[in-house]
C-alpha positions as CSV (number, residue, x, y, z in Angstrom):
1,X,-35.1,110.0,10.6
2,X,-32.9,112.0,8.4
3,X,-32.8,112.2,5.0
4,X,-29.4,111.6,5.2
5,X,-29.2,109.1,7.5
6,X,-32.1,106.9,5.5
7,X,-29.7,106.8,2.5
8,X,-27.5,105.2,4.1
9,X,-29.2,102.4,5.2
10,X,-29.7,100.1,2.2
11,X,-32.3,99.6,0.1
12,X,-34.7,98.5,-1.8
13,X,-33.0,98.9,-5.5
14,X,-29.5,97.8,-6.5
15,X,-28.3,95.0,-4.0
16,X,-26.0,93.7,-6.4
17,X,-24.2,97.2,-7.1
18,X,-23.5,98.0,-3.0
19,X,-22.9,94.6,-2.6
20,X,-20.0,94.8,-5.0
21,X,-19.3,98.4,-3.7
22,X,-19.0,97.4,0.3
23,X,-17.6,94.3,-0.7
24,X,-14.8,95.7,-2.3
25,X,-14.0,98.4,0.5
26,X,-14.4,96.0,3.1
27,X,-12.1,93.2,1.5
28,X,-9.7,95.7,0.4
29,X,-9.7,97.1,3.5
30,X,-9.0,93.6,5.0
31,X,-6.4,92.0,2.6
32,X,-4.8,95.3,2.5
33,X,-4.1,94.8,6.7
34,X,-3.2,91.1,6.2
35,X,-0.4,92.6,3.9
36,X,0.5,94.9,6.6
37,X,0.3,92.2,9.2
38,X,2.9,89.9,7.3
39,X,4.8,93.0,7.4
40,X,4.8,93.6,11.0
41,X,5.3,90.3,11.7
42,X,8.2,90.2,9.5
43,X,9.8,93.2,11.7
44,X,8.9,91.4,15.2
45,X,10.6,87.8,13.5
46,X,13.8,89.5,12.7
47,X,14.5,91.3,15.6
48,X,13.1,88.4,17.9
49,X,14.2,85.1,19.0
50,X,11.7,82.6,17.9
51,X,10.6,81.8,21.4
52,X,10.2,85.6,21.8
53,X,8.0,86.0,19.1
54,X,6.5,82.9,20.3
55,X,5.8,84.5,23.5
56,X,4.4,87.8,22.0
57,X,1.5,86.2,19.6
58,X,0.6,83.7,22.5
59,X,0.1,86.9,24.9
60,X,-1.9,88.5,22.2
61,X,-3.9,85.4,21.4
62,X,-5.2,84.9,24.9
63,X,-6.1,88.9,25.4
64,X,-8.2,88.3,22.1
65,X,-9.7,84.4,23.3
66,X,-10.7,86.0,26.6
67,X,-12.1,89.0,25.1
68,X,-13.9,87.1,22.5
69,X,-15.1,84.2,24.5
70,X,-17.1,86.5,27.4
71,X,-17.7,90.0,25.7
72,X,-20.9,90.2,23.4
73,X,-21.2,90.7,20.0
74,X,-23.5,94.1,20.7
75,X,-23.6,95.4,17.2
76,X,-26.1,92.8,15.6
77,X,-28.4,93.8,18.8
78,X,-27.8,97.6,18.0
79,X,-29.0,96.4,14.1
80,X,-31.3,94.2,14.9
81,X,-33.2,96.4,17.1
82,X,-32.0,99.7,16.6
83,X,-33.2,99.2,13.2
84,X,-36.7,98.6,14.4
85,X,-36.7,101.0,16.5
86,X,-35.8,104.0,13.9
87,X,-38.4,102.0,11.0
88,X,-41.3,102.7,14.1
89,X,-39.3,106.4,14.7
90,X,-39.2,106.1,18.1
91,X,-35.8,106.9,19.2
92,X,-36.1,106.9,22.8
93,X,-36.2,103.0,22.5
94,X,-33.2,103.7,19.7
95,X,-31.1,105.9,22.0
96,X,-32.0,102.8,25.0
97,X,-30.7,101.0,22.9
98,X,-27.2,101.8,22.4
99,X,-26.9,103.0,25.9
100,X,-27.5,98.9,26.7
101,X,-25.5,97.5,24.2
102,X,-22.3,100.1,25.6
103,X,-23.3,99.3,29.0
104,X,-23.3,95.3,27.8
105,X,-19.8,95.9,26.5
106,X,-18.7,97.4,29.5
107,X,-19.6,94.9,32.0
108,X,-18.4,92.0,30.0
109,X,-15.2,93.7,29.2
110,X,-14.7,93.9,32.7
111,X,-15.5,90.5,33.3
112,X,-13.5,88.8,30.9
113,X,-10.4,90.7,32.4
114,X,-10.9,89.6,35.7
115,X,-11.8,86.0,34.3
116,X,-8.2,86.5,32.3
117,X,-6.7,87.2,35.5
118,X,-7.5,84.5,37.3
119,X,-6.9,81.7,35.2
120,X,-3.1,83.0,33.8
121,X,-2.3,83.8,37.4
122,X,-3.1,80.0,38.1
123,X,-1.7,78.4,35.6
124,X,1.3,80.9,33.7
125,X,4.1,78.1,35.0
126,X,2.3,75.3,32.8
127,X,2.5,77.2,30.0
128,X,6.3,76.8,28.1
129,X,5.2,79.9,25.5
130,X,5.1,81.8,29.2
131,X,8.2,81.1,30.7
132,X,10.0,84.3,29.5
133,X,8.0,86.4,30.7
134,X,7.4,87.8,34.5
135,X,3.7,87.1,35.4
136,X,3.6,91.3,36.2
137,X,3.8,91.9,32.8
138,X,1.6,89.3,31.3
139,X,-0.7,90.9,33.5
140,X,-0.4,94.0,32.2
141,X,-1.0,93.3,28.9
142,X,-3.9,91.5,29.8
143,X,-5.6,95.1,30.4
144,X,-5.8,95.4,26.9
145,X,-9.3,93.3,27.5
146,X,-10.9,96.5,29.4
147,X,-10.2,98.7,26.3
148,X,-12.1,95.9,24.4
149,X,-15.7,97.9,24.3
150,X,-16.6,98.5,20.5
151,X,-19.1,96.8,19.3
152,X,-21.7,99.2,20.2
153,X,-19.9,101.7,18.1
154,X,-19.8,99.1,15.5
155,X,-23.2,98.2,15.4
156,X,-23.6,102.3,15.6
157,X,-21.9,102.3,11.9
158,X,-23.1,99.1,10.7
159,X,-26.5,100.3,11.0
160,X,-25.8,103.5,9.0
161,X,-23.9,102.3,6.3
162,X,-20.4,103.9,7.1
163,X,-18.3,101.2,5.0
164,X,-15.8,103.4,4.0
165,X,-15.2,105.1,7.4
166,X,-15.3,101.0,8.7
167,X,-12.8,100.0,6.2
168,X,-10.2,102.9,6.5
169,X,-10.4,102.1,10.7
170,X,-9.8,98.2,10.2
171,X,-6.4,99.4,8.8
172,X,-5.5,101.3,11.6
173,X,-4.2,98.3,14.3
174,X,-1.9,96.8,11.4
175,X,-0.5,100.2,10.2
176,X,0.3,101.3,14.1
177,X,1.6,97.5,14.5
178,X,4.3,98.2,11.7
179,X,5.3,101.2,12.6
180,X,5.3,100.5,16.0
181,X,7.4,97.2,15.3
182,X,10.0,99.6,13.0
183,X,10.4,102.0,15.8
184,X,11.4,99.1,18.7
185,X,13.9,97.2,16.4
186,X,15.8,100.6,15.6
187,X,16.0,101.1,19.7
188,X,16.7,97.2,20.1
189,X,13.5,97.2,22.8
190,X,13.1,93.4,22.4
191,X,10.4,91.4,23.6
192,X,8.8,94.3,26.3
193,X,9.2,96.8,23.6
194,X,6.7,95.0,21.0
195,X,4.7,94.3,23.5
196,X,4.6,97.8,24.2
197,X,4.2,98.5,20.5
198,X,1.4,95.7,20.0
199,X,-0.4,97.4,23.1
200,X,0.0,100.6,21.5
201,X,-1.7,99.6,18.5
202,X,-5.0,97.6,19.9
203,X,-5.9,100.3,22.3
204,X,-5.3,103.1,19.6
205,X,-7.4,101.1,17.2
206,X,-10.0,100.3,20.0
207,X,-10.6,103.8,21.1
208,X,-10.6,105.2,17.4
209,X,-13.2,102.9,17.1
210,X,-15.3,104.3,19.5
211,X,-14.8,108.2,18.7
212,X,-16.1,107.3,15.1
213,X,-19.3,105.4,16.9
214,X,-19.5,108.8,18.9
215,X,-19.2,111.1,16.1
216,X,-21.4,109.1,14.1
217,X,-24.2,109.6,16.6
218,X,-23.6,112.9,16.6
219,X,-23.9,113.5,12.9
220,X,-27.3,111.4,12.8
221,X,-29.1,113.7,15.9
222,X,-28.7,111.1,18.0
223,X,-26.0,111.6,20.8
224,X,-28.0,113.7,23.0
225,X,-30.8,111.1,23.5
226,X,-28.2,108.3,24.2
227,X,-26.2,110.4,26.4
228,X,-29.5,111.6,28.4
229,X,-29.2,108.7,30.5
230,X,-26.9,106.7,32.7
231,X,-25.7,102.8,31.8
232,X,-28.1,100.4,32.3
233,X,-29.0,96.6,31.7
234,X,-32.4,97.4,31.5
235,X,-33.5,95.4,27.8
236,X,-34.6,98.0,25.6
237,X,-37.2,95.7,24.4
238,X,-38.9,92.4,25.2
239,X,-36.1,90.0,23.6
240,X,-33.1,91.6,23.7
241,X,-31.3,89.2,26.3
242,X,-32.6,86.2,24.6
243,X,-30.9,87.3,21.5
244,X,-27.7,88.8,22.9
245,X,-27.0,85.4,24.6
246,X,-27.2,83.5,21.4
247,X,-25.3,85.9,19.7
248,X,-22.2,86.0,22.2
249,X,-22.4,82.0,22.3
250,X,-22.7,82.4,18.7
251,X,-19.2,84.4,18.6
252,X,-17.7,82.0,21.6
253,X,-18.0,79.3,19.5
254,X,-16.8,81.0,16.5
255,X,-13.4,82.2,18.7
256,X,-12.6,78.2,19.3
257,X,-11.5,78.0,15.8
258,X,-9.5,81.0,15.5
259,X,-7.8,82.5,18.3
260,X,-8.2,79.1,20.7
261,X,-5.9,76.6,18.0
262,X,-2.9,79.3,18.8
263,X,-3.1,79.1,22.5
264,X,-3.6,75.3,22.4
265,X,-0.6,75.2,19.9
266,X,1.3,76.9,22.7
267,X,0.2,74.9,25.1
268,X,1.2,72.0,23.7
269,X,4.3,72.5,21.9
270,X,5.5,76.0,23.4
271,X,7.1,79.2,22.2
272,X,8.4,77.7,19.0
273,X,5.5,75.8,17.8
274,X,3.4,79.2,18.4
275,X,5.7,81.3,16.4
276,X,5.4,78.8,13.5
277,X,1.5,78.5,13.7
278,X,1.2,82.5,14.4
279,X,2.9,82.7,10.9
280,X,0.8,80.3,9.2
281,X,-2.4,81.8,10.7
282,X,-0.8,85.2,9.6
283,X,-1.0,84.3,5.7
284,X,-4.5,82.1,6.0
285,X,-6.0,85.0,7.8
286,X,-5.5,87.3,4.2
287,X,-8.7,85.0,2.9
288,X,-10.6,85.0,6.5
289,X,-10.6,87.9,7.1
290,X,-12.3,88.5,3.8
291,X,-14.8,85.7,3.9
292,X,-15.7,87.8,7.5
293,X,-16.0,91.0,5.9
294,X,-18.4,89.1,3.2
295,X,-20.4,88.4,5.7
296,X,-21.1,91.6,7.2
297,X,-21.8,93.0,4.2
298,X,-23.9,90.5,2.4
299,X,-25.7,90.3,6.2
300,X,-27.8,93.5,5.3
301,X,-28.9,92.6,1.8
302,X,-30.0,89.2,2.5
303,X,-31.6,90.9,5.2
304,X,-33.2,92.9,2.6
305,X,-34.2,90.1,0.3
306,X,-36.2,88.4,3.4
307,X,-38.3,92.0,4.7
308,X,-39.3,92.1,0.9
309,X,-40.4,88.6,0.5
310,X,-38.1,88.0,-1.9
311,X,-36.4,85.3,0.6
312,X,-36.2,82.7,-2.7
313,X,-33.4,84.7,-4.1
314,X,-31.3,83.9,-0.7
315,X,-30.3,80.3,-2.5
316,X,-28.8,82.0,-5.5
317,X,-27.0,84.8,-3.8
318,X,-25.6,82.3,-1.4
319,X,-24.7,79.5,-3.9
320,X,-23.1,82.3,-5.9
321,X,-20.5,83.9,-3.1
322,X,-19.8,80.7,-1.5
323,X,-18.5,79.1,-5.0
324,X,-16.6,81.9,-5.5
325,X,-14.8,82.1,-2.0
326,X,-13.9,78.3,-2.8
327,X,-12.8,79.0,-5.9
328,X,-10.8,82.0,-4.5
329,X,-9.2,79.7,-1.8
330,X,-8.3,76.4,-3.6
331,X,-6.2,78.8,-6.1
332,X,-4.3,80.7,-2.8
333,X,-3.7,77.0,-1.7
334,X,-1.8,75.7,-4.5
335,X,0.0,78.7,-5.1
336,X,1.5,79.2,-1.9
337,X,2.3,75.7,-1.5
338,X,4.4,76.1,-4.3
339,X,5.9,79.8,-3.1
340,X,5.4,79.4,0.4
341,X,8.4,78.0,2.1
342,X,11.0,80.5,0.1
343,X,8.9,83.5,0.2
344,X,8.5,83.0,4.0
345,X,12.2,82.4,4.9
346,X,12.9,85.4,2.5
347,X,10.4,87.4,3.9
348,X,10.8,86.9,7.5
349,X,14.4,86.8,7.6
350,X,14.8,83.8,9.7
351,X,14.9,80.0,7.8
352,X,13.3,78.1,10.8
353,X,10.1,79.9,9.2
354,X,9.7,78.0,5.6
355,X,8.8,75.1,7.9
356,X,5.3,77.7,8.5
357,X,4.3,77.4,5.0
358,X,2.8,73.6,5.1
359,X,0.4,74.8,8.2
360,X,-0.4,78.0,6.0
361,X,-1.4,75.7,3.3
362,X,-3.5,73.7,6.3
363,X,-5.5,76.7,7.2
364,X,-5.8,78.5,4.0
365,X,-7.5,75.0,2.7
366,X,-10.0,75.4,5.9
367,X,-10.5,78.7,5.7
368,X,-11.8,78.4,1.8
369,X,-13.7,75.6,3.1
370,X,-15.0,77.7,5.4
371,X,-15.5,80.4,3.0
372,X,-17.1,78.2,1.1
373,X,-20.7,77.8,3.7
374,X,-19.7,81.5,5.0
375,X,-22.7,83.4,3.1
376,X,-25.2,80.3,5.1
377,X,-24.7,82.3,8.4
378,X,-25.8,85.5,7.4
379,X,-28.4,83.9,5.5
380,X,-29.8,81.8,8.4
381,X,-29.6,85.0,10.5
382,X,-31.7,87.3,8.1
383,X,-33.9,84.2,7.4
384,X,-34.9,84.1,11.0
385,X,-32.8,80.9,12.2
386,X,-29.9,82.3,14.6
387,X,-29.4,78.7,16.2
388,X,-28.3,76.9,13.0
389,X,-25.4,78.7,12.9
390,X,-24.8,77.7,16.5
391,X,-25.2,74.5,16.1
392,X,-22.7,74.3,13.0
393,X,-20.2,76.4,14.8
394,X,-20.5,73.7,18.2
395,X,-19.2,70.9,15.9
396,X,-16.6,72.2,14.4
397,X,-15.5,73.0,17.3
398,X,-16.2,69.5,19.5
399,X,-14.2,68.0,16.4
400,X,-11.2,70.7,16.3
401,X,-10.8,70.3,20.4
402,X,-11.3,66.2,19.9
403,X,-8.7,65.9,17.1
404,X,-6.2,68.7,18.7
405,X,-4.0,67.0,20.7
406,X,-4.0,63.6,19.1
407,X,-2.9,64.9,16.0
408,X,-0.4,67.3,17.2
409,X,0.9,64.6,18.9
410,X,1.1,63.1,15.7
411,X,2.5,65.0,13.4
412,X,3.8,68.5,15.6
413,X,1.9,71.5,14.5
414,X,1.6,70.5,11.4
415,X,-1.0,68.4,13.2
416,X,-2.6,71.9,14.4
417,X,-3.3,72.4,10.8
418,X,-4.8,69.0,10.0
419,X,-7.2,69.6,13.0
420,X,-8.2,72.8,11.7
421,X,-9.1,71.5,8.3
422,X,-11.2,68.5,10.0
423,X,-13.0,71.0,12.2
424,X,-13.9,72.7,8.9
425,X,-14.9,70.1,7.2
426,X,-17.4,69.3,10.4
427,X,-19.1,72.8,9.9
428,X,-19.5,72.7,6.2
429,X,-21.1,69.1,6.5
430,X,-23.4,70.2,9.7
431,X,-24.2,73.2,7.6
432,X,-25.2,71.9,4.6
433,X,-27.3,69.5,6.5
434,X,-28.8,72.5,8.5
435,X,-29.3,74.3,4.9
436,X,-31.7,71.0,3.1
437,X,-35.4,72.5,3.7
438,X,-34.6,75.3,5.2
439,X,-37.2,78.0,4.7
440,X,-35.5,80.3,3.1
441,X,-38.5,83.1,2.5
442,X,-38.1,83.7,6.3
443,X,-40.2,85.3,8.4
444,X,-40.3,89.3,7.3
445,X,-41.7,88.6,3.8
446,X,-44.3,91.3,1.9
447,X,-46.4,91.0,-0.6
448,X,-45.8,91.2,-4.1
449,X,-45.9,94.7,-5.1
450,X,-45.8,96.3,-1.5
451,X,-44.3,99.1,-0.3
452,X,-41.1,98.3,1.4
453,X,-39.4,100.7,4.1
454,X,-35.8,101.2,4.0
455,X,-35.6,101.6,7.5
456,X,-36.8,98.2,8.7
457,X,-34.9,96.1,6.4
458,X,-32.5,95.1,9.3
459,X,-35.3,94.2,11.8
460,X,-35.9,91.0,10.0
461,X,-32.1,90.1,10.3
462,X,-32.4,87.6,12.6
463,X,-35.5,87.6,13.7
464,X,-37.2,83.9,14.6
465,X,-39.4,82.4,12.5
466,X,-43.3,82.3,13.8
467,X,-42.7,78.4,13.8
468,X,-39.8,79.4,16.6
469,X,-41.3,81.5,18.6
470,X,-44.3,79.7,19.3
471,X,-44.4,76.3,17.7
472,X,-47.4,77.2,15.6
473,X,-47.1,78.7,12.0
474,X,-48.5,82.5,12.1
475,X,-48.9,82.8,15.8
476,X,-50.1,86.2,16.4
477,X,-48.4,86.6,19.6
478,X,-44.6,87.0,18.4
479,X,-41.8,88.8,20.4
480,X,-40.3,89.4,17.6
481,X,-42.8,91.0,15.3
482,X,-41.7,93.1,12.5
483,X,-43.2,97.0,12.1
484,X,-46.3,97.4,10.5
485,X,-44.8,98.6,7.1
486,X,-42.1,95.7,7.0
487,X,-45.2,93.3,7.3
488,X,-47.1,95.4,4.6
489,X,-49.6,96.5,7.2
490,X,-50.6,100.0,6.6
């Protein structure tokens, strides 16, 4: 490995100083689009219809629950094991690798397209947010979902440390989206033309994406070996499918509470209601998104902590950022529920869309809830204990899809809101729960005094436990065995 390329990965020393460092590229980076967002929504809301705009967030919303209900979440494979691979230098098994993790991508982006297909084609007349729009189109969009295969390339820059580089791309779909949005109300294009322009944007973002996975390769030494062989599903190592198919049910779960409640909402009360709940989502999603970036970047450190036997200071570390994302929330909560409803009509041009502030209140209130038990999941992960976060994800989910309908029927989509906040209320609980003896020194820990090897921190992210894998404490037969230097063995 490079000399460049091993400073990138994190270390050893000053956990607390990249922390703060990624952290703040990668929130920026993310409240910085949610700004742009609001603004791009605010140029699709004033030149649209309500049931247009209606229209054009429910089409988007199903390209993304498709797309993130069958396609994997490849990147934590390409950490997991790429990362052991390159600590035990042996890049052929790196380079095999990423070639199955792009070919995973692939394949599922292809299924969840024709999976996409099928189901709008069958049921687009049930569907009021539909009815303005000819079923050609819809399924035109709907190829956005092939485009969809990036989280090789993620996992690619993930693995290397490119923050920055991560951060200045996650702008890139917002800014297009604006711009975009600007360019179709000067020509009057109406609801085709931001679909066009929303189309635009994904697949520009998407394949950006990709070229800076490429390049990235590239600048490492590694693109050649990758490159040297065809696509396969071959598992690079004994198990990779295990773990890919809890991480993408993992990630399916985790799509029922975000992109799910907006289809639902659409479902249930039509073009209107989505426009209203896309707006609301809009402003929660400014603390989400950051409470997701958190959690990629805290991923690798506690990741860290664990490989180094250090697993004790998990508690504090997690403790620490989840008070804070509370904090962070309640305070956005009772601020805009004061602001809100003018800022929105103000800001969106349209009064109909103050009504959106009470459901932003709703899911800003879940989401700092959420953010609240956020750090647990990366902890689990680099603590060896990938199915607790599966489990806490299934039941907040089982509640939100329980309480849906009764409370929308309730109280309109308002009641979208309120089923929201119940669902995270049923993770937090289940994860807590989950959280009360968990062994948090995990299963990659050294010695005190040890040597420990940058470059197989992340090979301890989510690996079992020895109790897991076999049912015994300190089996010697593990799958998942860490390299000799991240156990201390010389």
């Amino acid at each position: 490995m490079s000399a460049g390329r091993a400073e990138r990965l994190p270390g050893s020393t000053g956990m607390g100083r990249r922390v703060r460092r990624n952290t703040g590229l990668m929130v920026g980076a993310k409240i910085g689009g949610g700004v742009l967002s609001l603004g791009a929504l605010a140029v699709a809301t004033r030149a649209l219809t309500p049931a247009e705009f209606g229209t054009l967030v429910f089409v988007h919303a199903l390209v993304l629950v498709f797309t993130e209900a069958v396609t994997f979440e490849s990147w934590l494979t390409v950490v997991r094991f790429g990362a052991e691979a390159k600590a035990a230098k042996d890049d052929e098994r790196y380079a095999r690798t990423v070639r199955f993790c792009a070919t995973l991508d692939a394949v599922a982006a292809a299924a969840a397209f024709s999976l996409a297909v099928l189901v709008c084609s069958l049921s687009v007349e049930a569907s009021g947010a539909l009815s303005v729009l000819p079923l050609p189109v819809l399924l035109s969009y709907l190829t956005l979902i092939l485009f969809k295969q990036t989280s090789a390339s993620l996992g690619v820059l993930r693995l290397s440390g490119r923050f920055a580089v991560l951060a200045a791309q996650s702008v890139v779909i917002s800014t297009l989206r604006l711009v975009g949005g600007l360019v179709v109300l000067f020509l009057g294009g109406g609801l085709i033309g931001f679909l066009c322009a929303w189309y635009a944007a994904s697949l520009t973002s998407y394949l950006i994406l990709m070229v800076l996975g490429w390049r990235a390769l590239g600048e490492d030494g590694d693109r050649a070996l990758v490159f040297s062989g065809g696509p396969t599903l071959k598992a690079p190592a004994e198990g990779v499918w295990k773990f890919a198919w809890l991480t993408n049910l993992d990630a399916s779960l985790g799509s029922g509470t975000t992109q799910l409640p907006l289809v639902l909402t659409g479902i249930a009360g039509g073009a209107h209601a989505s426009a209203l709940f896309k707006v609301g989502q809009e402003v929660a999603s400014i603390l989400s998104k950051s409470t997701k970036a958190i959690d990629r970047v805290i991923y690798p450190e506690l990741a860290t902590l664990t490989a180094r036997g250090e697993g004790g200071r998990v508690v504090g570390v997690v403790l620490r950022t989840g008070a804070a994302l509370l904090a962070f929330g309640g305070a956005l909560s009772l601020a805009f529920g004061i602001a809100g409803p003018p800022l929105l009509a103000g800001l969106l041009g349209r009064p109909i869309y103050a009504e959106a502030a009470t459901i932003s209140v709703l899911l800003l209130l879940a989401a700092a809830l959420g953010g609240a038990v956020a750090p647990l999941f990366p902890a689990f992960y680099a603590t060896g204990h990938p199915g607790k976060p599966l489990i806490a994800r299934a039941a907040g989910l089982v509640t939100l899809l329980a309480a849906f309908f009764p409370l929308t029927g309730r109280f309109g989509v308002e009641g979208a809101g309120l089923a929201l906040l119940a669902s995270s209320l049923a993770t937090v609980a289940v994860a807590v729960l989950l959280a009360r003896g968990h062994a948090w020194q995990g299963a990659g820990g050294q010695a005190a005094g040890q040597t420990f090897d940058k470059a197989s921190f992340a090979a301890a992210a989510t690996s079992p436990t020895e109790a897991e894998r076999s049912g015994t404490p300190g089996h010697p037969t593990s799958r998942f065995s860490l390299p000799a230097k991240a156990r201390g063995v010389s």
